[in-house]
Phi, psi and omega in degrees: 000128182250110187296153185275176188268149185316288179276096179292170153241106195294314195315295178302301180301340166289310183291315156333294196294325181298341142312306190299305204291339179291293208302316195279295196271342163101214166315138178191148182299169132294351129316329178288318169312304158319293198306310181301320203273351199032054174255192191273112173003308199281340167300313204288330175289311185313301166308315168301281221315326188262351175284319190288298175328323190243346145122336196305334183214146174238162177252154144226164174029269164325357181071353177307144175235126177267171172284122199279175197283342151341290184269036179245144177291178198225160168283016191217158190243169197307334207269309209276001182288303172319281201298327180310308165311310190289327157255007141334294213284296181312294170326281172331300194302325165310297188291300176299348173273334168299301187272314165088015191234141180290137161218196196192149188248137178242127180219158217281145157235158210349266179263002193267168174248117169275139155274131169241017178195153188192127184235121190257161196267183185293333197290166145314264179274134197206181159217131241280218194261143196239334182319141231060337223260161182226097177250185196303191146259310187302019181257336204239142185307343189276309222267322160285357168274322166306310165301336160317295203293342171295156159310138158332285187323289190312312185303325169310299212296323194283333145319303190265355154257038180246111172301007166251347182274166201248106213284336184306344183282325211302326201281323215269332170292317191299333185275343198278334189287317153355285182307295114063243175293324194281276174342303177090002172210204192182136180237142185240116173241113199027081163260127226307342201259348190259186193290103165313144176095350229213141170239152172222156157209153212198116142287173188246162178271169181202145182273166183321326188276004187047004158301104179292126206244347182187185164238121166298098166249172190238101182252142183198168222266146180278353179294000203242329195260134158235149186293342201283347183282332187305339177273311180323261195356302192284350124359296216276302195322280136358324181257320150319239185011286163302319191295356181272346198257349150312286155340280178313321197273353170245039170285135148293332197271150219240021174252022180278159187290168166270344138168144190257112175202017194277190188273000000 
């Protein structure tokens, strides 16, 4: 039995039980919410709202508010998320003091993309820290270059059973993945279902096995971004990227996955 803690922090014990209760129970209004938990509306929103924010709550249609994409499992378990980050990390932060544009690694939970790192840039206007949050994989550059690296066959089958893809998209996607694998990176420049205004650009990381284990991206506001820029960027980018899989192939330790994409 777990006693509550001497200082509790109600804001956080609030937000908590508002997960659970999405997660245990499904869909619920924000008034019905208010009411279990009996705190005031405007709390109970101001809370969905950064639970909607950090992937933790979703809205939907019906104005209901769900358990979010947040609290779907990733291909990769705490430990080996730890390691990856950890060898990871120096490097990113290299690249954004190069480049001055935020960026971030990404690795597949089913057809989704989890950010597990986020170094945001130096600019005033910038875009902003992405860690945790869960977006499509086909919508975002990271998430196509992961989605590249799958078997054809599998990438198809796992498509047309995914109820958010839009199967009428599959030929026009299959050729940008196409492109992709021929290229070595993917650029997402304000594509309508991901944040307007905002360009990325994203390679993939590889294990010693050459088994692609994540993605590098580059993110930065697009008035800021020019095409002339772009062989630099996709450089610098390209040059982080080996120094992490250096790192990885002189790990002694053996606990990253063979490849994260599982469900």
């Amino acid at each position: 039995m777990k006693n509550r803690p001497d200082y509790a922090v109600s804001s956080v014990d609030h937000a908590l039980r508002l997960a659970l209760l999405l997660q245990q129970e499904g869909p619920m209004r924000s008034s019905e919410l208010a009411s279990r938990l009996k705190i005031a509306r405007s709390t109970a929103h101001r809370l969905l709202a950064m639970l909607v924010y950090r992937g933790f709550a979703q809205q939907n249609e019906d104005r209901r508010y769900d358990a979010g994409p947040a609290l779907r499992p990733i291909g990769l378990n705490s430990t080996q998320v730890a390691e990856l980050r950890a060898f990871a990390m120096p490097h990113l932060q290299t690249l954004r003091d190069t480049t001055g544009e935020t960026v971030n690694l990404q690795v597949l939970s089913g057809l989704h993309v989890r950010f597990i790192a986020s170094v945001e840039s130096t600019h005033l206007l910038k875009v902003g820290d992405r860690e945790g949050q869960l977006f499509p994989a086909w919508d975002i550059s990271g998430g196509r270059v992961l989605l590249a690296a799958l078997p054809p066959e599998e990438l198809v089958e796992r498509l047309t059973a995914e109820p958010e893809f839009d199967p009428s998209q599959l030929d026009s996607l299959l050729k940008i993945l196409d492109m992709v694998r021929r290229r070595g990176f993917a650029i997402n420049d304000q594509h309508k279902r991901t944040e307007r205004g905002v360009t990325a650009v994203a390679r993939a990381v590889r294990q010693p096995n050459e088994e692609v284990i994540a993605a590098m991206s580059l993110a930065m506001p697009t008035s800021r971004f020019r095409r002339d820029q772009l062989s630099r960027l996709n450089a610098e980018i390209a040059s982080t990227v080996a120094a992490v899989e250096r790192d990885l192939r002189g790990s002694p330790r053996s606990g990253l996955p063979q490849r994260a994409d599982a469900e």
